[in-house]
C-alpha positions in Angstrom: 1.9 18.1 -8.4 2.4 20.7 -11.2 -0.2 18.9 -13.4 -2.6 18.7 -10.2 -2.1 22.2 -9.3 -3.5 22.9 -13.2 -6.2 21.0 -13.2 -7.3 21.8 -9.2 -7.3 25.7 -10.1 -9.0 25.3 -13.4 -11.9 23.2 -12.1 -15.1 25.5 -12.1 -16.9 24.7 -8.9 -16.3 24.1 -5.6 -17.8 20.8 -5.3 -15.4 19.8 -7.8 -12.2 21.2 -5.7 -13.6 19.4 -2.9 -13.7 16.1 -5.1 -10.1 16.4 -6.0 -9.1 17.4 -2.7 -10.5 15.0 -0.4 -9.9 11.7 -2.5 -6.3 13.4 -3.0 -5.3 13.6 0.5 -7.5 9.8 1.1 -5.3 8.5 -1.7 -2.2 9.4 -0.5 -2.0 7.0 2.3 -1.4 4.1 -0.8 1.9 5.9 -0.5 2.6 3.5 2.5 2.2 0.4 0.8 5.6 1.3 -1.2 7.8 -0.8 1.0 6.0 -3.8 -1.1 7.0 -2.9 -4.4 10.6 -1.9 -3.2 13.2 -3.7 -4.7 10.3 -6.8 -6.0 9.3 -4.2 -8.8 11.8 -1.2 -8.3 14.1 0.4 -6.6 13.7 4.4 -7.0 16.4 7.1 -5.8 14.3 9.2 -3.0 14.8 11.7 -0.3 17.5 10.8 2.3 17.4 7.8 1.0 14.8 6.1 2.2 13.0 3.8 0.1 16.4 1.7 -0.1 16.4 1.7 3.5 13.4 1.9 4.7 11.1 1.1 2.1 9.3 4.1 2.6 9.3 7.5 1.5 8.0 10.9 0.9 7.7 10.8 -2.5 5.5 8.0 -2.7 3.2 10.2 -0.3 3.4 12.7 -3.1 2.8 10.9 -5.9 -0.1 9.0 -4.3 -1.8 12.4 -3.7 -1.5 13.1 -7.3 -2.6 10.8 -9.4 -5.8 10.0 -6.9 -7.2 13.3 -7.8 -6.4 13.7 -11.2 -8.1 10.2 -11.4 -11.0 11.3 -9.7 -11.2 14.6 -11.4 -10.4 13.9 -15.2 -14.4 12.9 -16.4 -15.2 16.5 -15.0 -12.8 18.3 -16.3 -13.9 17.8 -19.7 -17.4 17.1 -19.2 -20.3 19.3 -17.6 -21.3 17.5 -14.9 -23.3 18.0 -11.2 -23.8 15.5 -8.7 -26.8 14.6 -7.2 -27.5 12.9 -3.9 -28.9 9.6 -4.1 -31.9 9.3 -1.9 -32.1 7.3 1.3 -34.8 4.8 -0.4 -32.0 4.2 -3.4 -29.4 3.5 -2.0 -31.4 0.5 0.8 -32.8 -0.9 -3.5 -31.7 -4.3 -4.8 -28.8 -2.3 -7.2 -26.9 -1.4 -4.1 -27.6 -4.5 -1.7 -23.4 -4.9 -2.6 -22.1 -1.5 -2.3 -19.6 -2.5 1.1 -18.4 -5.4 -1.0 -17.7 -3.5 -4.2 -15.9 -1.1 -1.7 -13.8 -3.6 -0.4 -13.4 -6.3 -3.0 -10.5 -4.3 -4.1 -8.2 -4.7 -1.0 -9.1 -7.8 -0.6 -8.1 -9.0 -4.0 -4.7 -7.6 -3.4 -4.3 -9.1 0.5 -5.8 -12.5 -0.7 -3.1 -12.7 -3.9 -0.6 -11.3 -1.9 -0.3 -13.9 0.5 -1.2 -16.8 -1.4 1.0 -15.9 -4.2 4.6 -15.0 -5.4 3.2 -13.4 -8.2 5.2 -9.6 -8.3 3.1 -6.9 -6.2 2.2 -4.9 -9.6 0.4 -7.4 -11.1 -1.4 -8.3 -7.8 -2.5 -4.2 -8.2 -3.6 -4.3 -11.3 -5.7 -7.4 -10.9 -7.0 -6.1 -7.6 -7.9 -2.5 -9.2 -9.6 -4.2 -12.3 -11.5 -6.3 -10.3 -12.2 -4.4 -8.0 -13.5 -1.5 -10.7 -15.6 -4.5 -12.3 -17.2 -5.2 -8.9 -17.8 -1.3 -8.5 -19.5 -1.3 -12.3 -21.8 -4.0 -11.2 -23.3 -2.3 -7.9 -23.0 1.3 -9.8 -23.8 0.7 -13.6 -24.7 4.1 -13.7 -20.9 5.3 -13.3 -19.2 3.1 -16.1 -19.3 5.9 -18.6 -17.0 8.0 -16.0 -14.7 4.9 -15.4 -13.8 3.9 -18.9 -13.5 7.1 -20.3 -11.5 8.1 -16.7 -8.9 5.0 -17.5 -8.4 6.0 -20.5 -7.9 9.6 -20.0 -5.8 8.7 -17.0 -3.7 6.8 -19.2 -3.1 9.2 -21.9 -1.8 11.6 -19.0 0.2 9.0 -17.3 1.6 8.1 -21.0 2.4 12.1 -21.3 4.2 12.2 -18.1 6.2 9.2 -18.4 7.5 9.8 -21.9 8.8 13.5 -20.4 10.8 11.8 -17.7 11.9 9.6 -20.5 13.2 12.3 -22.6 14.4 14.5 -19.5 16.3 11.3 -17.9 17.5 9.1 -20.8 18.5 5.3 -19.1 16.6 6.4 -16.0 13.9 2.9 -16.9 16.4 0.4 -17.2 18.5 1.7 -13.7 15.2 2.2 -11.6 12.9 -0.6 -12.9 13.6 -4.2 -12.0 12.8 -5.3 -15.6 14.3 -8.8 -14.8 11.2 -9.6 -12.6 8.6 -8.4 -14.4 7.6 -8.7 -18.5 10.2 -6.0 -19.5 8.1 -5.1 -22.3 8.9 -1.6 -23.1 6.4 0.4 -25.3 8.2 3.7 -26.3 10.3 3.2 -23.6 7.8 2.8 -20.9 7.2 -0.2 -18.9 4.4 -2.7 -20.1 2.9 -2.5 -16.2 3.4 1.0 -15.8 0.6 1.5 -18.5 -1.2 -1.3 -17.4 -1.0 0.4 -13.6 -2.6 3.8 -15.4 -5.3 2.0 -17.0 -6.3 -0.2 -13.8 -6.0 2.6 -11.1 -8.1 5.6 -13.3 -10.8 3.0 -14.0 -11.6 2.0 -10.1 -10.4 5.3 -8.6 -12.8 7.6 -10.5 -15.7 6.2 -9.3 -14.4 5.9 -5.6 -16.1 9.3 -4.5 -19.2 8.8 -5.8 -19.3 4.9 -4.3 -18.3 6.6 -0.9 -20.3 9.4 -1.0 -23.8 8.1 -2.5 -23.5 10.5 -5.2 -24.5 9.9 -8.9 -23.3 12.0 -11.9 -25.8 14.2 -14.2 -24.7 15.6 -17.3 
């Protein structure tokens, strides 16, 4: 929240604020879904103790606010950007005939893979997210410069943060992270699928305001 309160106050319009905001507060109901990924993929200390008995908790809320508006945010943060509305005639063209499948193809992914599968429920996220981005970059071509260079950006943030915790809470990987049940590749410490996670999630979710919104980017 630190790192979104920087970013949110150095943004330099209020359409931008708004951006971060609103996708923020949208994003944060992925929160809910952590009773999937508790223990299958972790098992975090939280709050009262919840996500060990519950599977829920309030950090999950938290974090989920976070990282869907610095996700959303990150391409206009370094570049000079404006949005422009795309007109009623556009958005009925050929180029968007798929624009409620590319919204939805990502939770349908995960649903689909979810109950078909055993596969753990981080992989079935970052397959869902990528396809899901590549079905968004097919309807709105026009935002695949924001997504890649969002990912990556995301990721390099993500990296940032998670080598911090590393250094602040030495051990704290191996006691959280059920490394048994997933690669347990570790790259500086950090979990192969955390990265993996970063990189998936910043490539569909920066594009998720424009796809909603019918909003294109000009530079």
């Amino acid at each position: 929240m630190g790192v979104w309160g920087v970013i949110y106050f150095s943004l330099d319009t209020k359409d931008k604020k708004q951006e971060m905001l609103v996708v923020s507060l949208w994003t944060s109901i992925l929160g809910l879904t952590e009773p999937l990924f508790v223990p299958e993929y972790w098992s975090p200390p939280s709050l009262f103790n919840l996500a060990l008995q519950t599977g829920f908790d309030i950090e999950s809320l938290i974090f989920s606010f976070g990282i869907g508006g610095i996700a959303v945010i990150s391409y206009e943060l370094i570049f000079k950007t404006k949005h422009e509305k795309i007109g009623y005639r556009e958005q009925h063209s050929r180029q968007h005939r798929n624009h409620l499948l590319a919204l939805f193809s990502a939770p349908v992914i995960f649903f689909l893979l979810l109950v078909t599968t055993s596969i753990n429920p981080i992989y079935i996220a970052v397959i869902s997210m990528t396809g899901g981005g590549l079905f968004s970059w097919y309807c709105r071509p026009d935002l695949i410069k924001k997504m890649i260079t969002s990912a990556i950006i995301f990721l390099g943030i993500y990296f940032i943060y998670f080598i911090t915790l590393i250094a602040a809470y030495p051990g704290y990987v191996e006691k959280v992270w059920n490394l048994k049940a997933i690669s347990g590749i570790l790259i500086f410490g950090i979990p192969l699928e955390e990265l993996l996670f970063a990189l998936s999630f910043g490539f569909i979710w920066s594009s998720v305001y424009e796809h909603l919104t019918w909003r294109k980017i000009n530079r």
